[in-house]
C-alpha positions in Angstrom: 5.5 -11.8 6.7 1.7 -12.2 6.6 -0.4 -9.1 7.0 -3.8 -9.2 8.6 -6.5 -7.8 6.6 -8.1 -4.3 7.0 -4.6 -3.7 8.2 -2.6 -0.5 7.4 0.5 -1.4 5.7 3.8 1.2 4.1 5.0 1.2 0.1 8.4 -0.2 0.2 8.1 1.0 -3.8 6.9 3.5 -6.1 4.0 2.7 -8.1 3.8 5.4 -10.8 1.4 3.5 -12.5 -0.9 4.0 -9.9 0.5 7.9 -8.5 1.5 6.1 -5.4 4.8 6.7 -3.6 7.4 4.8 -1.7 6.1 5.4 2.2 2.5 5.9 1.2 0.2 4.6 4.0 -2.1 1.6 2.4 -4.8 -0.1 3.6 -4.9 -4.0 2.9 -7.9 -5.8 1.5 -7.2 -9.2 0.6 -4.0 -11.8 0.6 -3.1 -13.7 -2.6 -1.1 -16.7 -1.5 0.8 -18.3 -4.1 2.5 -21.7 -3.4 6.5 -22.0 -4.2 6.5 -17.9 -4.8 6.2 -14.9 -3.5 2.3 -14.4 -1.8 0.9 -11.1 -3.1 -2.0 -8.3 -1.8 -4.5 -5.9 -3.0 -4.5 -2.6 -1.5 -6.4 0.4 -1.1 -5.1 3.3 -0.8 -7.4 6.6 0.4 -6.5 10.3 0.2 -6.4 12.7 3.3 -10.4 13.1 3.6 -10.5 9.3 3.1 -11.7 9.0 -0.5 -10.4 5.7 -2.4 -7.3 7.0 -4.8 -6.4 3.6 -6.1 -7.0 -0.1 -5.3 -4.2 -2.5 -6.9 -2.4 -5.3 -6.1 1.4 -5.4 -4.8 3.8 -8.4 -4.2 4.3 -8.9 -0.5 7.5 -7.1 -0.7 6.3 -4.4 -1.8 4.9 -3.5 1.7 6.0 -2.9 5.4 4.6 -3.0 9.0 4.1 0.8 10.5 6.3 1.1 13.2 5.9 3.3 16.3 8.6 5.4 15.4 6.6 6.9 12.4 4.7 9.6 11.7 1.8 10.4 9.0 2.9 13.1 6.5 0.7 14.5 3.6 2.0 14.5 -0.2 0.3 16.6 -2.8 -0.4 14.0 -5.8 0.6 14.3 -9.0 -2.6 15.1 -11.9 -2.4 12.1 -14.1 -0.6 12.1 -16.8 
């Protein structure tokens, strides 16, 4: 599946390297096509008052679609370790 940039896109994955969570709500910035494998994306992810928490790059199949069936919920994150 091919997202469209400036999108909103779900974690299928944890990230613990970054804090992030399986579900988290990301936004995507750019699409790294990679012929014969798997195409990957950067992210950015935002807290709840919309400051940047992270900006990282997943494989494609590390994100969903939203779906009209979901709903936001808020997560305290974890201090960094």
């Amino acid at each position: 599946m091919t997202f469209e940039l400036y999108t909103d896109a779900v974690l299928t994955r944890d990230l613990p390297e970054d804090g992030l969570c399986t579900g988290d709500v990301v936004k995507i910035v750019d699409h790294h096509p990679v012929p014969g494998g798997e195409d990957g994306y950067s992210i950015e992810v935002f807290n709840a008052i919309g400051e940047t928490i992270a900006v990282t790059s997943v494989p494609e199949s590390a994100l969903e679609t939203l779906r009209p069936n979901e709903v936001f919920s808020v997560r305290r994150l974890a201090p960094a370790a």
